[in-house]
C-alpha positions as CSV (number, residue, x, y, z in Angstrom):
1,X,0.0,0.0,0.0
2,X,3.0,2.5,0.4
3,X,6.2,2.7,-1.6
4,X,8.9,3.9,0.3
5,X,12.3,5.0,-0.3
6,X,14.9,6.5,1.7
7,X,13.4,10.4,1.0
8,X,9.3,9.9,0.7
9,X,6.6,7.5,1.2
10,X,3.8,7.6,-1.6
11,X,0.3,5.8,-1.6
12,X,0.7,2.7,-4.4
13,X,-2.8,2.3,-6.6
14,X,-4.3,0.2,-4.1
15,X,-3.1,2.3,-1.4
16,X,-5.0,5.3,-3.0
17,X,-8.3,3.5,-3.7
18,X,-8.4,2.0,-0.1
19,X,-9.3,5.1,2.4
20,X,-12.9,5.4,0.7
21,X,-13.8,2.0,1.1
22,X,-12.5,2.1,4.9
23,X,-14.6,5.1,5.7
24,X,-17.5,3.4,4.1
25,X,-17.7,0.6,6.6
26,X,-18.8,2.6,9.6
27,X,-21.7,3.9,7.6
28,X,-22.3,0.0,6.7
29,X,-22.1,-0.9,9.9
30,X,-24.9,2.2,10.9
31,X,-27.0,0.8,8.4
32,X,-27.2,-2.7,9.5
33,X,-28.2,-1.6,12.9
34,X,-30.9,0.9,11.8
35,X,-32.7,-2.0,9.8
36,X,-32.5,-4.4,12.8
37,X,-33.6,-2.0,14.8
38,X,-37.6,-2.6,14.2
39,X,-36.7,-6.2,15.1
40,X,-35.7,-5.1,19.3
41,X,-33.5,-5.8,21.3
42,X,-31.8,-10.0,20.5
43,X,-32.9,-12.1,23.5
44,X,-29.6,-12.8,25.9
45,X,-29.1,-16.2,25.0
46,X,-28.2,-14.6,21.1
47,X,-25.2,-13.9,20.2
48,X,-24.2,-11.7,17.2
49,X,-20.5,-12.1,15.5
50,X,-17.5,-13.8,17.6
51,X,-16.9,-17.2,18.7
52,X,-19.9,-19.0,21.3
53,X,-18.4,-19.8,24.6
54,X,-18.6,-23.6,25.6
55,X,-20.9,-25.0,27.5
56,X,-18.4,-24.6,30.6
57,X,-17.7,-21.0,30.2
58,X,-14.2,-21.4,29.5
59,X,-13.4,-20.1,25.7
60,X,-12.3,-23.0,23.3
């Protein structure tokens, strides 16, 4: 994503088009919650993203 040398660091082509699609996941993210939203609050025993503890607490 950079090309660097000894004087400068410079942005490659994928470097450039990068930064846009980063500051468009927040705004994803916003969206996904406002359309769950309607749907209330997920019951305690859901879980959204991340792995699901074992049954004995302790993470696998």
């Amino acid at each position: 994503m950079f090309d660097r040398s000894p004087r400068q660091v410079r942005l490659t082509g994928v470097g450039e088009r990068l930064p846009p699609e980063a500051r468009a996941v927040p705004a994803a993210g916003d969206r996904a919650r406002a359309a769950a939203a309607p749907a209330g609050p997920a019951p305690p025993h859901v879980r959204a993203g991340g792995p699901t503890p074992a049954p004995n607490g302790c993470p696998r």
